[in-house]
Z-matrix of the N, CA and C atoms (Angstrom, degrees):
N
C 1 1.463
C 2 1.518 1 109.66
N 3 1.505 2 113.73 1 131.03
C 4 1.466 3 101.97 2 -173.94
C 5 1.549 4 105.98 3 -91.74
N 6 1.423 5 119.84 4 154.51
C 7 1.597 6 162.28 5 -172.72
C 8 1.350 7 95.42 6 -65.80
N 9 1.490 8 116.77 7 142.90
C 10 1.597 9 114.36 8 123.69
C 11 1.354 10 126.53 9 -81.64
N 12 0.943 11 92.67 10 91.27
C 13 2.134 12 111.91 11 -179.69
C 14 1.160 13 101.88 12 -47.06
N 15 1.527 14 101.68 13 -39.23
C 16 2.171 15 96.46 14 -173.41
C 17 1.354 16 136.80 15 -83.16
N 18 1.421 17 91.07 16 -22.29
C 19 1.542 18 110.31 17 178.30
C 20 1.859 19 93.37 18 -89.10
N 21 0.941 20 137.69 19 -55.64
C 22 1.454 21 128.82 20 161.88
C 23 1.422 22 133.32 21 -2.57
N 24 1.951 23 88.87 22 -47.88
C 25 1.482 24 91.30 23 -143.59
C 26 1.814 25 79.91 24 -100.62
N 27 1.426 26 122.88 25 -27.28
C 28 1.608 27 144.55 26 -163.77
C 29 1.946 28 85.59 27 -67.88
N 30 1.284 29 123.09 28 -23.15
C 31 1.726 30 118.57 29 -178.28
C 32 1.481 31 97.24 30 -91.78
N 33 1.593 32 117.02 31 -44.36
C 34 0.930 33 117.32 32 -152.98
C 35 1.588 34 111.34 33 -113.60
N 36 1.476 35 115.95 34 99.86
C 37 1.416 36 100.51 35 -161.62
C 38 1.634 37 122.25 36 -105.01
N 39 1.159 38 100.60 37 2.99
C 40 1.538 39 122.20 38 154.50
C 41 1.913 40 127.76 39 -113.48
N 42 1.247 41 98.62 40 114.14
C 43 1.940 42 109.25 41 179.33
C 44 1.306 43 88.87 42 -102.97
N 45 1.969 44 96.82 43 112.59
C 46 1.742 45 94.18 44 155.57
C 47 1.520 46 104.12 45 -90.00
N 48 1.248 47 82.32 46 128.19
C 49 1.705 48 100.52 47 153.58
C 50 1.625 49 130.36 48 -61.89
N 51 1.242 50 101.70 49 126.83
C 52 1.719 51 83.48 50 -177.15
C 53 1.366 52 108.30 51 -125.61
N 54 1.145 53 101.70 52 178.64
C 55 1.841 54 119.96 53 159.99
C 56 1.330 55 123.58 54 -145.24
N 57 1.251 56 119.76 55 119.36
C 58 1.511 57 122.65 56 -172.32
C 59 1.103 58 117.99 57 -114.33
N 60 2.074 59 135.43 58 126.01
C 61 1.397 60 105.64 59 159.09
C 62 1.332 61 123.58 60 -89.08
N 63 1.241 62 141.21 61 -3.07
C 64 1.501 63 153.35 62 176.19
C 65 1.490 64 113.80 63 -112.18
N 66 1.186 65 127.63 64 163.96
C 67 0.817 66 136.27 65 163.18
C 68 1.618 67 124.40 66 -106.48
N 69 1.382 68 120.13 67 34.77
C 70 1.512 69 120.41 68 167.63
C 71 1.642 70 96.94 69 -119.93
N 72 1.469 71 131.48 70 -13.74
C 73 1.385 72 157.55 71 175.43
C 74 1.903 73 108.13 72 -67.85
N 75 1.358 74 93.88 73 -34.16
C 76 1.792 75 114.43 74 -178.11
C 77 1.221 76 111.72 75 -78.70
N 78 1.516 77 120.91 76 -48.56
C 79 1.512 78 135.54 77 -177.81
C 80 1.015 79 102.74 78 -89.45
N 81 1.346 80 147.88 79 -37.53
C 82 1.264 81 135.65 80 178.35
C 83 1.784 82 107.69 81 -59.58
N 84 1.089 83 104.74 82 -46.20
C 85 1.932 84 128.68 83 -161.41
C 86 2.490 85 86.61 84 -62.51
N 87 1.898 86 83.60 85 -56.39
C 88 1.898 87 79.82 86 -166.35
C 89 1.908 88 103.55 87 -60.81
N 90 1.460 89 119.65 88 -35.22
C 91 1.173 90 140.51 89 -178.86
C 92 1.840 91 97.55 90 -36.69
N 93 1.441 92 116.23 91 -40.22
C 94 1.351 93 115.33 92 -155.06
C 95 1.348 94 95.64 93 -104.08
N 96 1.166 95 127.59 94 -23.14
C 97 0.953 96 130.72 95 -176.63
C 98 1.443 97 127.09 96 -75.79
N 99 1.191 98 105.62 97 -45.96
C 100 1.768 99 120.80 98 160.71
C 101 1.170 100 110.98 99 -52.63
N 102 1.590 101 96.78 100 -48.52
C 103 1.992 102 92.57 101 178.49
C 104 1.313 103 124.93 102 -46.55
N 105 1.778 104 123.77 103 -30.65
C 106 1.290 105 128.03 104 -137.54
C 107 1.747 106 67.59 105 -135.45
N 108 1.452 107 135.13 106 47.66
C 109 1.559 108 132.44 107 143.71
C 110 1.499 109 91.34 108 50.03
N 111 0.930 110 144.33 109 46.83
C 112 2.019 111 143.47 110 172.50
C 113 1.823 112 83.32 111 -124.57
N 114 1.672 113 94.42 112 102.53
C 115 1.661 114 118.10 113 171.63
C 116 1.552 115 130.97 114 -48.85
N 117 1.966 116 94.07 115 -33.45
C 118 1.539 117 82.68 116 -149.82
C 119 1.647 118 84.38 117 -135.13
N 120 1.385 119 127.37 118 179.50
C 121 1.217 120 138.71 119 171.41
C 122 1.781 121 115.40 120 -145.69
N 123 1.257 122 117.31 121 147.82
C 124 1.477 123 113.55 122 176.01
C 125 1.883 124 105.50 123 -126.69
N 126 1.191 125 117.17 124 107.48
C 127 1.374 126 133.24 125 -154.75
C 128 1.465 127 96.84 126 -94.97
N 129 1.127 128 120.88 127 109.23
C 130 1.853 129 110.34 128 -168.89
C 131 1.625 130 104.20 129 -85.12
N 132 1.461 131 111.54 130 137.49
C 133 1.244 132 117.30 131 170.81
C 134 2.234 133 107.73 132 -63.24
N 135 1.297 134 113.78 133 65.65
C 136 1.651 135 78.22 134 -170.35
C 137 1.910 136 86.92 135 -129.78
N 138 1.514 137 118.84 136 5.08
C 139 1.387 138 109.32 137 171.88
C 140 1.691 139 105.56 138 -116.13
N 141 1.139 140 117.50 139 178.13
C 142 1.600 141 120.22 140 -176.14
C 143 1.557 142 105.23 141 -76.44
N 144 1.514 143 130.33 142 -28.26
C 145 1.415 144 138.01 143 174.23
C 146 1.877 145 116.47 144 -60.40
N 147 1.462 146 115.82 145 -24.10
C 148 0.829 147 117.34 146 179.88
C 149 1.211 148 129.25 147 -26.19
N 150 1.075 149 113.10 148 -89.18
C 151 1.496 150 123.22 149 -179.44
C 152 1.513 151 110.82 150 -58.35
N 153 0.842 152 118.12 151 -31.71
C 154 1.851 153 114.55 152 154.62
C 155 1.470 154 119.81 153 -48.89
N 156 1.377 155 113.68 154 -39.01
C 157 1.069 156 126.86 155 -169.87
C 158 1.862 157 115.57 156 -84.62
N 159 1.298 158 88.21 157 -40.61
C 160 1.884 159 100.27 158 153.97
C 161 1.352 160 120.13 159 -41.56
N 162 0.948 161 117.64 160 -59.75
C 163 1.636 162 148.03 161 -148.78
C 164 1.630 163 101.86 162 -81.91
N 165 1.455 164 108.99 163 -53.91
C 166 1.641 165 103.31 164 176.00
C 167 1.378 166 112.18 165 -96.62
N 168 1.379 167 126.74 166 -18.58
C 169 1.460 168 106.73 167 167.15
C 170 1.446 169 122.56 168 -71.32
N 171 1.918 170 122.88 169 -29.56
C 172 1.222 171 129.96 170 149.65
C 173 1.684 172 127.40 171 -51.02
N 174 1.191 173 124.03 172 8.07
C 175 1.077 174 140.56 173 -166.51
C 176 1.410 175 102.51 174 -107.51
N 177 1.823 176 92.52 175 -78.29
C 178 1.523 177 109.01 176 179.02
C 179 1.207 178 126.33 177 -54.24
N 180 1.554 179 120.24 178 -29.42
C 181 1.254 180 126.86 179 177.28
C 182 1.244 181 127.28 180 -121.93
N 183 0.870 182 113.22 181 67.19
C 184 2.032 183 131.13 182 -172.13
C 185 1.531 184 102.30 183 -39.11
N 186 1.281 185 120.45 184 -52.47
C 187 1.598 186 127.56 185 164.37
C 188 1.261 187 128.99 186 -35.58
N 189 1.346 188 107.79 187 -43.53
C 190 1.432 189 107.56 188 173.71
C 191 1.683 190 119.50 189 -97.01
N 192 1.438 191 112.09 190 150.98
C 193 1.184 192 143.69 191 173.44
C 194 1.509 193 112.39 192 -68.29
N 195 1.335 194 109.15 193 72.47
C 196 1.488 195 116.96 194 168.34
C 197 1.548 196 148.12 195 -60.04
N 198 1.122 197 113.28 196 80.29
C 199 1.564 198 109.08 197 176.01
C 200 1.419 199 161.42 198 -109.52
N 201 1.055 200 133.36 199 157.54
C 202 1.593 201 110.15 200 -172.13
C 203 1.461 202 121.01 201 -106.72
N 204 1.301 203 102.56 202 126.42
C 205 1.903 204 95.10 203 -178.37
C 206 1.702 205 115.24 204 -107.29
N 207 0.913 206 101.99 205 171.28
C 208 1.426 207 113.38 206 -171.11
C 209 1.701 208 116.62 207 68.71
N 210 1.363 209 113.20 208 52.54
C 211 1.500 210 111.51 209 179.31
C 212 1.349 211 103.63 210 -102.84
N 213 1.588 212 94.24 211 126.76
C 214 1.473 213 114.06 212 -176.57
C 215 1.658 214 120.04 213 -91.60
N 216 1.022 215 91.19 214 -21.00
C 217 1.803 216 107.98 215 -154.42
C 218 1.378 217 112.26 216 -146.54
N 219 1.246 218 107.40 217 150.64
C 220 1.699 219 104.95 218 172.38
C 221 1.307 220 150.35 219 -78.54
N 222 1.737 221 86.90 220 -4.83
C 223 1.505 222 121.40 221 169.34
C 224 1.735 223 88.49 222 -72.00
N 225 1.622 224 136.59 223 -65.17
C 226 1.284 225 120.60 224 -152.76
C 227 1.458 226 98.32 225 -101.20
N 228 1.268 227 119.58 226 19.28
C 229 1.575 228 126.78 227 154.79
C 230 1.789 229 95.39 228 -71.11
N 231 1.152 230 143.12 229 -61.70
C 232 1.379 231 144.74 230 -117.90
C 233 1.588 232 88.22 231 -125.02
N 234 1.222 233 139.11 232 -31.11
C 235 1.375 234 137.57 233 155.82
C 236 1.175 235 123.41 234 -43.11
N 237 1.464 236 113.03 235 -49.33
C 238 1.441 237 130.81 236 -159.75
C 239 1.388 238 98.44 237 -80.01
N 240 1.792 239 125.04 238 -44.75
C 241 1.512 240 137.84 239 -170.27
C 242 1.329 241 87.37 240 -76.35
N 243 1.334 242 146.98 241 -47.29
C 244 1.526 243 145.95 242 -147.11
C 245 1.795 244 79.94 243 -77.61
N 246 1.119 245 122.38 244 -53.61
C 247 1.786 246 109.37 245 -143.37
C 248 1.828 247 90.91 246 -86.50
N 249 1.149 248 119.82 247 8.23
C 250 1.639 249 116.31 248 -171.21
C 251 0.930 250 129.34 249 114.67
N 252 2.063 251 132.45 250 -4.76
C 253 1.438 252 115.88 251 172.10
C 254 1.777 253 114.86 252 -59.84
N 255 1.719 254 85.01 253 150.80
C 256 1.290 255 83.48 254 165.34
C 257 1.669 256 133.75 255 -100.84
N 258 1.061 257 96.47 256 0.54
C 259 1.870 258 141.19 257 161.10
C 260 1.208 259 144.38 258 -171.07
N 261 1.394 260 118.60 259 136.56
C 262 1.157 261 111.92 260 168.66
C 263 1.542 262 142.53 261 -119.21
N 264 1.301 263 128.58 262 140.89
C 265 1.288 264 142.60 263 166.76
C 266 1.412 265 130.82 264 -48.54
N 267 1.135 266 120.66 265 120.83
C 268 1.686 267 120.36 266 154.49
C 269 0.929 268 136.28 267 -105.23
N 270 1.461 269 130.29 268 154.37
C 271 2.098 270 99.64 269 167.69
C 272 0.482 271 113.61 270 -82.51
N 273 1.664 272 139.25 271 -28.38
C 274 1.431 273 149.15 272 179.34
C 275 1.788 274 129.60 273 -70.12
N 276 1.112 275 103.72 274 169.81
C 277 1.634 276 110.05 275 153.56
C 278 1.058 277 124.15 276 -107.64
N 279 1.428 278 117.69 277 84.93
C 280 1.358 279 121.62 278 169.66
C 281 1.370 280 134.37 279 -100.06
N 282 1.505 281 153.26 280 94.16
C 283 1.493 282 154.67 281 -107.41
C 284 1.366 283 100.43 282 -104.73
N 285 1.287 284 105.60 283 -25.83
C 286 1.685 285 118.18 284 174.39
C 287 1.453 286 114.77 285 -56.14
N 288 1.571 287 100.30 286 -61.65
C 289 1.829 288 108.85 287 170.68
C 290 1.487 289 116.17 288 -56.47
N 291 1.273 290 134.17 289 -23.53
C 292 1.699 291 149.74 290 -132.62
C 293 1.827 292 79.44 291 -108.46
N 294 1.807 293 113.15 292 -53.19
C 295 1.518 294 96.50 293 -160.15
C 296 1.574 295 99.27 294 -82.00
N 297 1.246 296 115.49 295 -18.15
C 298 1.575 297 106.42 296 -153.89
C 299 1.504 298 94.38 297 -103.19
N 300 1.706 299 123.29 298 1.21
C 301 1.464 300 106.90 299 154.40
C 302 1.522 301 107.90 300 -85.19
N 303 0.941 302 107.75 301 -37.27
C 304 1.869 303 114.29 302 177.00
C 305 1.049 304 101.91 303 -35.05
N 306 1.709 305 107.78 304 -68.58
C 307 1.944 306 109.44 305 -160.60
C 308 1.100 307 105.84 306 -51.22
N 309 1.736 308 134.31 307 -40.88
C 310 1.597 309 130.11 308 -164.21
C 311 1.379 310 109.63 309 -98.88
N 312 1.683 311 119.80 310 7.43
C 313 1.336 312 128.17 311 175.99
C 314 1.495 313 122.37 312 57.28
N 315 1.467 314 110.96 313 26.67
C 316 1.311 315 155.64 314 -168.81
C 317 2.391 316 82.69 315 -78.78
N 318 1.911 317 103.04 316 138.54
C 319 1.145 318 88.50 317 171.33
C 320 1.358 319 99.20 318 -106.93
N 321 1.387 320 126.41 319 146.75
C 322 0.985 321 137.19 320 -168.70
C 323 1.881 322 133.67 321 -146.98
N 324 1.296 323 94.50 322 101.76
C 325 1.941 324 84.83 323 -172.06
C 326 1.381 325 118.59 324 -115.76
N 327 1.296 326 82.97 325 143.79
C 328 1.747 327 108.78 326 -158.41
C 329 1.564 328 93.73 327 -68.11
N 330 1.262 329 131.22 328 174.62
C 331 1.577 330 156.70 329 128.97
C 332 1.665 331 104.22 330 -66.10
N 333 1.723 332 103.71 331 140.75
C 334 1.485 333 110.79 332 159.24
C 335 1.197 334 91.22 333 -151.51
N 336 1.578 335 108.00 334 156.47
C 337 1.475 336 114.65 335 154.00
C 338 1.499 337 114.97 336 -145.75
N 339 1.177 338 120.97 337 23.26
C 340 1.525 339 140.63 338 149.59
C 341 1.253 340 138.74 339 -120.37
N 342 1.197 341 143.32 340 161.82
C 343 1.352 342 160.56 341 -177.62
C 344 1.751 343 87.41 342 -47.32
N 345 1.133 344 115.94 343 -75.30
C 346 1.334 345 132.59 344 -130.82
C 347 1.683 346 92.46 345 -88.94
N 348 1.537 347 140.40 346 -16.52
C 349 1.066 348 169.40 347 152.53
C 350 1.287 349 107.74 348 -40.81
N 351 1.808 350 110.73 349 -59.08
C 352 1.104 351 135.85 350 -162.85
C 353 1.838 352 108.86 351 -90.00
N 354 0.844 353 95.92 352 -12.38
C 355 1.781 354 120.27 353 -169.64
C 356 1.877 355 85.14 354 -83.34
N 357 1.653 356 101.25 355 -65.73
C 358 1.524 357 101.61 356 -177.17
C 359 1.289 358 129.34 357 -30.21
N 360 1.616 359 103.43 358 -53.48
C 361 1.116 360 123.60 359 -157.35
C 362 1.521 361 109.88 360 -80.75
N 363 0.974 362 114.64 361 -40.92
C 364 1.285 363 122.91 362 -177.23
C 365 1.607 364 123.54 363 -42.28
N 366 1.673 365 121.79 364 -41.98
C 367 0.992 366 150.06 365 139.65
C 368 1.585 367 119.62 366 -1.65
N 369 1.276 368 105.37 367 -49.75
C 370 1.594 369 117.08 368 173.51
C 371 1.422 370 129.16 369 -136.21
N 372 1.523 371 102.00 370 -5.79
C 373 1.897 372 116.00 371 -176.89
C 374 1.255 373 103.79 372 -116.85
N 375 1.082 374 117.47 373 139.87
C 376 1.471 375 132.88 374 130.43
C 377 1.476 376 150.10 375 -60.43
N 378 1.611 377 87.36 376 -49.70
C 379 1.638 378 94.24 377 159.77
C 380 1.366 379 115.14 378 -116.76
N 381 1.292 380 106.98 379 144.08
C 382 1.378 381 117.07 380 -167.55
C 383 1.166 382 118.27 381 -122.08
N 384 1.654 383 144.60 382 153.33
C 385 1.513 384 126.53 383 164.39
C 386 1.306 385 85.48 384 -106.82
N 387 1.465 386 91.95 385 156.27
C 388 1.877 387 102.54 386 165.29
C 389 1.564 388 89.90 387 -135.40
N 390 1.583 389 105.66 388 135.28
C 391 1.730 390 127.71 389 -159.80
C 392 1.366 391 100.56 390 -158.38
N 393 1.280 392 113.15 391 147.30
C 394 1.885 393 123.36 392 -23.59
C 395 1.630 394 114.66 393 -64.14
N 396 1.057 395 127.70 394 111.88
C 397 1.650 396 108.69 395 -168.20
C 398 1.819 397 107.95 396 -92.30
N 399 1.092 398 105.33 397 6.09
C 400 2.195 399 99.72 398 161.19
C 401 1.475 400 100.26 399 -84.19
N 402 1.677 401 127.37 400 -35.79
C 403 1.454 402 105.37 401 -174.24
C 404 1.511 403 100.29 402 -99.22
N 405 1.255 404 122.61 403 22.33
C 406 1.674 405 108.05 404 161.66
C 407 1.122 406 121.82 405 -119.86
N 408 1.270 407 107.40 406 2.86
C 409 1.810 408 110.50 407 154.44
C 410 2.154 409 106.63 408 149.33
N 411 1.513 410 102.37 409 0.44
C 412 1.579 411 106.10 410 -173.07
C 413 2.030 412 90.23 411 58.01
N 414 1.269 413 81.37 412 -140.59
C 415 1.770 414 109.49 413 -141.30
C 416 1.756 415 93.89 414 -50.58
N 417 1.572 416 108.36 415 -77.18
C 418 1.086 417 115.59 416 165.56
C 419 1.923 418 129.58 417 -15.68
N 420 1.153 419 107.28 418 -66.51
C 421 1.554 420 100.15 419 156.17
C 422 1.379 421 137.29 420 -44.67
N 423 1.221 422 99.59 421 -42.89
C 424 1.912 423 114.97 422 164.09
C 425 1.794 424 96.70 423 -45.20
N 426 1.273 425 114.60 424 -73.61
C 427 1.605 426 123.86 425 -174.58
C 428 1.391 427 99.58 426 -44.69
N 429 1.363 428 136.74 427 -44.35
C 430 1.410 429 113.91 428 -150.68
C 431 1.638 430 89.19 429 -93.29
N 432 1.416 431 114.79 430 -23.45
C 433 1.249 432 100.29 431 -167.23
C 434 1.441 433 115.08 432 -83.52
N 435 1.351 434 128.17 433 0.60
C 436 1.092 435 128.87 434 -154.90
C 437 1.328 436 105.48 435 -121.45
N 438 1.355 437 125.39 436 -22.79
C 439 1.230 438 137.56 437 169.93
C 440 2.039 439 130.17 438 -39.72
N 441 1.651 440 101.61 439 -43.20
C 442 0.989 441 108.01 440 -167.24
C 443 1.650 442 86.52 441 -87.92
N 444 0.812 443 137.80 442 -11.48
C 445 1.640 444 117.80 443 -174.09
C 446 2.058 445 100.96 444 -125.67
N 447 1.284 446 101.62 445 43.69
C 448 1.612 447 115.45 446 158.99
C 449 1.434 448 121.58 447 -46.75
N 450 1.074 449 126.39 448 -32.45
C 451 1.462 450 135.75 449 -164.61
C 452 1.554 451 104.07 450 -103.19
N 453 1.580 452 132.09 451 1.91
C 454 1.158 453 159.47 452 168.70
C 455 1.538 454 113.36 453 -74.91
N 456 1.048 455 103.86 454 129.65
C 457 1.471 456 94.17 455 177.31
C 458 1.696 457 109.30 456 -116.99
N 459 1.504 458 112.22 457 124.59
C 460 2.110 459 110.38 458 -159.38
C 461 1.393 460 65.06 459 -171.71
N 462 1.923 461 75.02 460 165.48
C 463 1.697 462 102.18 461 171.50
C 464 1.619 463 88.09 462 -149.30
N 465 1.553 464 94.55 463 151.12
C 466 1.544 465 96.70 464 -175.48
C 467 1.571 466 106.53 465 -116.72
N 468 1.386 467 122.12 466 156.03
C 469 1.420 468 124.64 467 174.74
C 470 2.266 469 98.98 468 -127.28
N 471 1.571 470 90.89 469 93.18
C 472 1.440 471 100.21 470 153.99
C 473 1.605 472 121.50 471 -41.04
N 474 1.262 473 115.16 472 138.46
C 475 1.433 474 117.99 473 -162.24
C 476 1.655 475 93.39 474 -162.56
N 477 1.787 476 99.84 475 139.98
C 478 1.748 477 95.80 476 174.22
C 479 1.639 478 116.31 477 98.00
N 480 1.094 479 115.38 478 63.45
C 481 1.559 480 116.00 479 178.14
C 482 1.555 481 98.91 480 123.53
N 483 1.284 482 116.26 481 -25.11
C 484 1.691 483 116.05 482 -161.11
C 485 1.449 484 96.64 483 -55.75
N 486 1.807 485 127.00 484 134.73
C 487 1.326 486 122.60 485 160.76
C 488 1.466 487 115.45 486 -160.58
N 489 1.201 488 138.69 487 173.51
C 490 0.748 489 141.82 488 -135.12
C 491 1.908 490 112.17 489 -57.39
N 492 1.060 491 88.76 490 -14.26
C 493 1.565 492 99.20 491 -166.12
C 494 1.609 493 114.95 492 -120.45
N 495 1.331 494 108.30 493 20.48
C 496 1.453 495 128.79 494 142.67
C 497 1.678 496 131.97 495 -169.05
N 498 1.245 497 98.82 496 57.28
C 499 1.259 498 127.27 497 -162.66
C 500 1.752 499 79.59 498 -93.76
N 501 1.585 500 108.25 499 -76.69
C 502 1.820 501 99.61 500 -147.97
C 503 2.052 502 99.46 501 -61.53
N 504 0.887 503 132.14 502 -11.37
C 505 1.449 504 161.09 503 -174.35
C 506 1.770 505 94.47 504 -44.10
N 507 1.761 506 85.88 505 -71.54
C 508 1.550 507 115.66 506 175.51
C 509 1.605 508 103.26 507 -42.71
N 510 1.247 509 110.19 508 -75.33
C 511 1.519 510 142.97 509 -154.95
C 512 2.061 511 88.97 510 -62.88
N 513 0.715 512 144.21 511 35.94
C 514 1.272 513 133.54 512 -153.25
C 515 1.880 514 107.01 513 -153.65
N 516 1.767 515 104.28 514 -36.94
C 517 1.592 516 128.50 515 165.08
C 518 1.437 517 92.70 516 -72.05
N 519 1.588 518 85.23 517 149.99
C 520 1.572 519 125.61 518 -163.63
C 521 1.506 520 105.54 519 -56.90
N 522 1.324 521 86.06 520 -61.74
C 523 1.866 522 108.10 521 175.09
C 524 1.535 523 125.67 522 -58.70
N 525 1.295 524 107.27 523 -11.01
C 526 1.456 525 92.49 524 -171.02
C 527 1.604 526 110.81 525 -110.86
N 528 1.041 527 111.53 526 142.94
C 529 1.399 528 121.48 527 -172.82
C 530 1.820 529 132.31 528 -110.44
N 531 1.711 530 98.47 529 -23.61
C 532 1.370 531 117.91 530 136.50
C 533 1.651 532 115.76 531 -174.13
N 534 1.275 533 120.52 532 -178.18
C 535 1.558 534 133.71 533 -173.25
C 536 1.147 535 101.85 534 -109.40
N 537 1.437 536 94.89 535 135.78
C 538 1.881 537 110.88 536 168.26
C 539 1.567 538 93.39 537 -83.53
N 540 1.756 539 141.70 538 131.99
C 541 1.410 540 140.67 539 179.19
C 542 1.857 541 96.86 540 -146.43
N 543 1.103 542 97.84 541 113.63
C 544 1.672 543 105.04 542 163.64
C 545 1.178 544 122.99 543 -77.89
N 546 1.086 545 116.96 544 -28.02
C 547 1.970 546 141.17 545 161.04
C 548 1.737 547 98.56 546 -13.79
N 549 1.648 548 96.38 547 -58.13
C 550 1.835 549 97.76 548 -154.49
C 551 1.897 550 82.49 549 -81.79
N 552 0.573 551 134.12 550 -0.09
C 553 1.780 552 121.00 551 178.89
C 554 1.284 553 99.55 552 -149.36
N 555 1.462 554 131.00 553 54.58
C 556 1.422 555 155.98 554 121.78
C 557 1.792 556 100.87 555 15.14
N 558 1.274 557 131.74 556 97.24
C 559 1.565 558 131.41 557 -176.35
C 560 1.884 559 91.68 558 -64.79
N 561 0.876 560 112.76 559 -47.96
C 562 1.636 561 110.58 560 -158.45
C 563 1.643 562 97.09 561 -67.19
N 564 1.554 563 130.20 562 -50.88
C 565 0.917 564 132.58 563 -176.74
C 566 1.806 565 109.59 564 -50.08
N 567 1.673 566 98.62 565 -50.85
C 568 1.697 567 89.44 566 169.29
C 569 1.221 568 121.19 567 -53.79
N 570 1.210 569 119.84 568 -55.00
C 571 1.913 570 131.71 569 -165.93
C 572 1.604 571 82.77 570 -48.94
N 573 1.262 572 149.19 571 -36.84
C 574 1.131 573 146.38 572 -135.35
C 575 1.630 574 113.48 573 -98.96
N 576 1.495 575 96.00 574 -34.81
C 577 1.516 576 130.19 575 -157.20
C 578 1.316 577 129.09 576 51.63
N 579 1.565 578 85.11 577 39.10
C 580 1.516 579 83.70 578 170.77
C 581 1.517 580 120.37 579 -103.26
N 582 1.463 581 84.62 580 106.22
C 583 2.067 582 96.87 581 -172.36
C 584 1.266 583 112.95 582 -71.20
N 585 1.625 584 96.65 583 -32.56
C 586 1.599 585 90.32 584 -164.97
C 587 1.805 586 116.41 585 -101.40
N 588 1.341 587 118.49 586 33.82
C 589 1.143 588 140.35 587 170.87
C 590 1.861 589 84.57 588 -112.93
N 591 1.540 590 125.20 589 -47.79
C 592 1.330 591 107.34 590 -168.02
C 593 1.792 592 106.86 591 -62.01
N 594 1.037 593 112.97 592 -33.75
C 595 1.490 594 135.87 593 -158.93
C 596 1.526 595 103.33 594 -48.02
N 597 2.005 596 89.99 595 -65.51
C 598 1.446 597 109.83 596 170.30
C 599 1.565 598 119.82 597 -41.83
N 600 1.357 599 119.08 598 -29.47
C 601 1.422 600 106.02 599 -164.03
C 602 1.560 601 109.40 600 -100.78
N 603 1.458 602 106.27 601 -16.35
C 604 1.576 603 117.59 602 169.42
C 605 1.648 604 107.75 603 -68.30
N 606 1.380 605 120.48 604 -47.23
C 607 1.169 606 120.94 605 168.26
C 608 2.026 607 123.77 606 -50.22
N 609 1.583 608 95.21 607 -41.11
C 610 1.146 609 93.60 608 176.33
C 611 1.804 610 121.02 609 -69.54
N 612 1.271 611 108.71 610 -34.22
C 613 1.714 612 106.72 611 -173.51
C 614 1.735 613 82.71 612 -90.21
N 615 1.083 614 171.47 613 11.16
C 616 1.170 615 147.49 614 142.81
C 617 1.075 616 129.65 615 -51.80
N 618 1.741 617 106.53 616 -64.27
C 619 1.140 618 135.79 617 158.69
C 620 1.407 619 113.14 618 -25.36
N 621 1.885 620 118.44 619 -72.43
C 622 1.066 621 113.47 620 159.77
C 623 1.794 622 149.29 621 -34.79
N 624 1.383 623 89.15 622 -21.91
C 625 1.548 624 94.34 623 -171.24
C 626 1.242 625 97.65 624 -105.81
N 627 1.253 626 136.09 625 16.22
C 628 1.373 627 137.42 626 173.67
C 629 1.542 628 103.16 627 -104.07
């Protein structure tokens, strides 16, 4: 059943990005997250646990907004939807993923990091990431890039450098509707287990965005 991706993302204006190698590391991470009212999650396809990790945190946590990032292909497009995302991410623009989330009404946002990228996409998305946006210019690039297609109606989610210390920066442009930030679900801090350094930092951008 497809999502409102927009109204999702319009509650939720930070998606931590994550990376997990276990899956008791996943539930613990969504566990804290629910606690501290943060809706949604983006679960990156980039270890072999992944989609395991989809599957039981969408399970365990009916509340939260489950997703998978880094889908390359349509094989881990249809994995990720099979085990429970409720969308998924690319960095790219790929037209292949764009029709075959369409056909299954699957929500799905592309990667851009050009004009002409962004031109593509537009065609069938609404929401868009544009990645890496610290090495394509942060805030300022958003403005120039967004300018020529004003009469467009998109919302963008900055992704790639976003952290604690220009996150609300992001969140502040016209276009954007929320940030992909790994910051609040820190991979090293998990490998580490340190939750309650993660805890602290979920508390801190909450706080803030209130």
């Amino acid at each position: 059943m497809a999502i409102d991706l927009l109204s999702i993302l319009k509650k939720n204006r930070v998606i931590p990005v994550a990376q997990f190698d276990d899956g008791q590391s996943a539930l613990r991470t969504a566990e804290l997250l629910q606690k501290h009212s943060i809706g949604v999650i983006e679960i990156t396809l980039r270890t072999e646990s992944a989609v395991e990790n989809i599957k039981s945190v969408a399970a365990r946590y009916p509340g939260l907004t489950v997703g998978a990032g880094s889908v390359l292909s349509m094989d881990a497009m249809k994995r990720a939807f099979d085990a429970g995302a409720s969308f998924c991410v690319a960095p790219g623009m790929d037209s292949e993923l764009i029709e075959y989330a369409a056909s299954q009404a699957h929500a799905f946002i592309p990667g851009v990091s050009t004009p002409t990228e962004l031109n593509m996409a537009l065609k069938s998305c609404e929401v868009i990431k544009i990645f890496p946006i610290s090495l394509l210019g942060g805030v300022e690039y958003i403005k120039a890039v967004s300018a020529p297609f004003r009469t467009k109606s998109f919302h963008l989610v900055p992704t790639g450098g976003v952290n604690q210390d220009n996150y609300l920066d992001y969140l502040k442009q016209d276009r954007v509707v929320s940030v992909g930030m790994s910051f609040i679900v820190d991979s090293a801090l998990i490998q580490k287990g340190d939750f309650a350094a993660l805890e602290e930092r979920m508390v801190k951008i909450v706080s803030a965005l209130r």
